[in-house]
N, C-alpha and C positions, 0 to 999 in steps of 0.2 A: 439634528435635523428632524426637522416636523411635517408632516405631507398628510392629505387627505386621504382619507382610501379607494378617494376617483380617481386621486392624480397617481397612485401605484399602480391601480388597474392599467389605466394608460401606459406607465412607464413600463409593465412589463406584456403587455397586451392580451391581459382578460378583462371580469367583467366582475361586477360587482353584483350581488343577491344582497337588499336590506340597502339601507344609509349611505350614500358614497362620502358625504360630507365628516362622518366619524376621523377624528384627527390621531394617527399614527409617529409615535416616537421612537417607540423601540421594538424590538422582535423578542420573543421569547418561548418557552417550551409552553402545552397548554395547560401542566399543571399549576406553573409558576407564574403567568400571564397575568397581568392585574391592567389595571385602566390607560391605557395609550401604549398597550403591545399586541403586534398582532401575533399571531403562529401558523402553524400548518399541521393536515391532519395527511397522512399516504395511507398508513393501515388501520381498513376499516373494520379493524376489532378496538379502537380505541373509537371509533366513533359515537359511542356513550357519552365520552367525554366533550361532546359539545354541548352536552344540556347543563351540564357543572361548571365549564370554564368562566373564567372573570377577564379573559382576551375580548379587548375590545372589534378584532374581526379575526381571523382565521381563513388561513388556503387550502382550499381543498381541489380536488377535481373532477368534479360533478355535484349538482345539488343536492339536497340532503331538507327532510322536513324537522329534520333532531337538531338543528342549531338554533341557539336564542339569539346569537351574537351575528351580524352580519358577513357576509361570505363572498370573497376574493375565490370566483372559479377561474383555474387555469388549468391548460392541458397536465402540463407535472410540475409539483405543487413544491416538491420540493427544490428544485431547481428554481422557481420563481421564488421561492424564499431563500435561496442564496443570492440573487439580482436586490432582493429586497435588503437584506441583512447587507449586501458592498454599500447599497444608497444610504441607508441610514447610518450603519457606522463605521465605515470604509473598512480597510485591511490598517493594518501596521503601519504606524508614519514612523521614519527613521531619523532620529537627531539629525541635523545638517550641520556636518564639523569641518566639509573640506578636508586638504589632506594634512594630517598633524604631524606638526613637528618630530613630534616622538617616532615616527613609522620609519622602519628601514627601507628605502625603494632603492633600489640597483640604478646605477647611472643610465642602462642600455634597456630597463623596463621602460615599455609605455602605460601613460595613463590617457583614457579618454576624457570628456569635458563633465563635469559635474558628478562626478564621484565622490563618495565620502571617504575617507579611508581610516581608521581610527588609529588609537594608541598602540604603539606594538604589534604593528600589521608587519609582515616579513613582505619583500615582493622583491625573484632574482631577476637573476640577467634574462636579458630578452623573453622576459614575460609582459604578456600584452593584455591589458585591463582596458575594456568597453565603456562606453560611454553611459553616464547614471548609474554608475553603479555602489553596493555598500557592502564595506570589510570591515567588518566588528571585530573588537580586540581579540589578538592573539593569533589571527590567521597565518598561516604561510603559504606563501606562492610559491610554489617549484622554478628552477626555470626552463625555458621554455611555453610556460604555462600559456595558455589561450582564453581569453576570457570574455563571450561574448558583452550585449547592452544589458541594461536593468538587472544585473543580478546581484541576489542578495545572497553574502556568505556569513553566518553567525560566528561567534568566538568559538577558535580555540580550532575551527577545523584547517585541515594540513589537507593541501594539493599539493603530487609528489610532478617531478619534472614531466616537462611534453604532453600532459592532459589537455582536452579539449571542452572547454564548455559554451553552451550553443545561449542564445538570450532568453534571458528572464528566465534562469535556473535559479532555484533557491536552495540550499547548502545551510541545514540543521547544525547546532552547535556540536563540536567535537566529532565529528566524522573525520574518514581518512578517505581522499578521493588517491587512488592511483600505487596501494601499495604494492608491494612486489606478490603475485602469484605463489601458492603455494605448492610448489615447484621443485622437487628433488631426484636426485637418480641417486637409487641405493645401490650398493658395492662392498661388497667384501664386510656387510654390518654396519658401513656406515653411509651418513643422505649426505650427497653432494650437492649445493643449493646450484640451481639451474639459474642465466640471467634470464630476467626478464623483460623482453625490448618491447611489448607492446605499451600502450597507455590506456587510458579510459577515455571514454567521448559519451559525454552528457548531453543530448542533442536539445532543441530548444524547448522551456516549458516544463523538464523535468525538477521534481524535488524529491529531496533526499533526505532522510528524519535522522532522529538524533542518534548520534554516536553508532551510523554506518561504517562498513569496513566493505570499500569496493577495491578490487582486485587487476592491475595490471597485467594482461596478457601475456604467457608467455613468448608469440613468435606473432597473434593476431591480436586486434583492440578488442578490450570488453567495452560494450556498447549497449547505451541507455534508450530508445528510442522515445521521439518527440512525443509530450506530455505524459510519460508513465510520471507516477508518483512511488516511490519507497519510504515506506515507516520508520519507525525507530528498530533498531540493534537488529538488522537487517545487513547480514555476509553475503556478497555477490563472487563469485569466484574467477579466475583468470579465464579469460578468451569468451567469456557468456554472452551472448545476444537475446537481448531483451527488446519487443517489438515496443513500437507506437501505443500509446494510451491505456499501459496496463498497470495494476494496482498490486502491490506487494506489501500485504501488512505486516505489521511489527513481528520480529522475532523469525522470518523468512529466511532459508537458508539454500543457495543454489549454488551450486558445485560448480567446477568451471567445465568450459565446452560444453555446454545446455543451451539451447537456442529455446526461445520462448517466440509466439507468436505476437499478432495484435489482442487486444482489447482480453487478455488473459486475468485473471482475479486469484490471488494466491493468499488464502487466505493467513490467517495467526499460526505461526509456528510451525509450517511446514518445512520440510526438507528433500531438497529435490538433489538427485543422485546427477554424476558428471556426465556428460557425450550422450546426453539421450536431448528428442524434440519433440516438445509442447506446439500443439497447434495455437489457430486460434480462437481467440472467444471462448479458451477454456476456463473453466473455475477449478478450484484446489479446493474440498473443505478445510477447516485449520488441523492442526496438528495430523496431517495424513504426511504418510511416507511416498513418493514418487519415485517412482521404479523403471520404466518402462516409459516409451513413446505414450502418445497421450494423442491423439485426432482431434481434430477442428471440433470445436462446441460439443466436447464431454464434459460434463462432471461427474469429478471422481472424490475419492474420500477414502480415507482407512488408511492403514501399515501394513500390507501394500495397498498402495491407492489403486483403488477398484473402480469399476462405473456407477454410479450412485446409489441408483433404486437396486442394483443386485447387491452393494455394500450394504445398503440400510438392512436386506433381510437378512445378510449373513451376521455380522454383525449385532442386530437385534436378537441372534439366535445366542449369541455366547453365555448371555444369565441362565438359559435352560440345558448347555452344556452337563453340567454334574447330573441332572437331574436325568436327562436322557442318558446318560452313562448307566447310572442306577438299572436304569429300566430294559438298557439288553443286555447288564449281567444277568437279570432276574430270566430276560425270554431269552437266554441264552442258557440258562439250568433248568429252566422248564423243557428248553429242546431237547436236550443229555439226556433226561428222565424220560421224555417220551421214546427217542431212539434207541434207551437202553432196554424198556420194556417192550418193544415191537421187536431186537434181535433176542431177547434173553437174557441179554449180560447187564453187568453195572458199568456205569457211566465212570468215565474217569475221572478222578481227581480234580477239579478245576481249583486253583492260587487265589 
């Protein structure tokens, strides 16, 4: 699809700086931008690179006398080039196979109206599949399972009985939605596996990356709230509440009975400890340990995760560690020698 760079202005409602009539095909980064791509610029230390680019226009969010190239301002630049990048090359279109022969569906499963459901889809008893929806080879549906409209579940991922998913959840390949809690009562040396009757509830909007492992409640649901996104190989733990539109990057590990608030940002490889509560609008820098309650809009960072700017100077102090060691052995023999010759005596010994 081809559009001018009037009619994107329009369609995402900024404004054009230079040429509106320049014709747009495709989006691209701006080193790799060549003749009928546009890009976007956020951080204005790459802003050099408007006098270099071969992009035929560029979004930015304020004007700028450093570009050669014609300029899409918008309020945020890169969210209008995500509107831009759906228009010109949409999302993922999914084969349309209808439900194949090959799929085992349960007599007492429902399906909704235009779904696809592939080869070797599993689907049990009285699980309920929403309307538009798409099962790529190899899924299992638990039964009981709940399955809101428009979702997409990739190959090979396994939803275990009674889970709940809310519309247009998307479900990465190889994930496990709904596995049993990691749940034992030790005795006498040995772990008694605990059942686990809760399930998970993926409320509407959520996505789940590749080869997840979320965790069924022991006694309460662990619960995803409406538009969070989770990454790849990302462990969610039994009974966890996870708020509304928070972000969990890949390699995220959270222990069960953790409550998370809204709009929380967790970043790479963190690991967060069981029965404690993240506010919200918290951030997590990545690989920080979480320990401890967390209050509405901290950021923390470290092992133990700290409040930011007091982490950054503790933290920044560890390479001068040895070095300051050194330095009050030395004013620490300097002090013996003087205290030894102010009483008369010799100092003792110091290891």
């Amino acid at each position: 699809m081809a559009k001018t760079l009037g009619e994107l202005a329009e369609y995402v409602g900024g404004r054009v700086i230079g040429d509106p009539n320049v014709v747009i095909k495709a989006a691209s980064t701006l080193n790799r931008a060549g003749e009928g791509d546009i890009s976007f610029l956020v951080n204005r230390k790459y802003y050099r690179d408007l006098k270099s680019t071969k992009a035929t226009a560029v979004i930015v969010g304020e004007e700028t006398t450093e570009a050669v190239v014609p300029l899409l301002i918008a309020e945020d630049p890169y969210y209008t080039f995500m509107q831009i990048m759906v228009l010109l090359h949409g999302h993922r279109r999914h084969k349309r196979v209808g439900i194949s022969s090959r799929a085992a569906i349960a007599d007492t499963a429902k399906i909704g109206v235009d779904c696809n459901i592939n080869d070797f889809v599993t689907i049990s008893d009285g699980a309920w599949i929403g309307d538009r929806c798409v099962l790529y080879p190899g899924v299992f549906v638990g039964q009981g399972v709940c399955v809101g409209d428009d979702v997409i579940i990739y190959p090979n991922v396994t939803i275990y009985d009674g889970c709940k998913l809310g519309h247009r959840v998307i479900i990465n390949a190889n994930s496990v939605i709904g596995t049993d809690g990691f749940g034992y009562a030790s005795h006498k040396g040995l772990h008694h596996k605990i059942p686990q009757i809760g399930v998970v509830v993926l409320e509407d909007d959520v996505e789940i990356g590749v080869c997840c492992g979320l965790e069924r409640g022991t006694l309460g649901d662990t619960v995803i709230g409406q538009g969070t996104k989770v990454g790849d190989l990302v462990t969610i733990g039994h009974g966890t509440k996870i708020g509304p539109h928070c972000l969990l990057v890949a390699q995220v590990g959270v222990a069960g009975s953790t409550t998370l608030g809204h709009h929380c940002v967790i970043g790479g490889q963190v690991g967060i400890v069981g029965h404690i509560t993240i506010g919200n609008n918290v951030t997590v820098a990545a690989q920080a340990g979480v320990i401890n309650n967390v209050p509405d809009g901290q950021v923390v960072l470290g092992a133990p995760a700290i409040e930011a700017n007091q982490g950054k100077r503790a933290y920044g102090m560890i390479q001068y560690l040895p070095e300051m060691r050194q330095n009050l052995r030395q004013l620490q023999s300097r002090l013996d020698r003087l205290t030894g010759e102010t009483t008369g005596q010799s100092p003792e010994a110091k290891p």
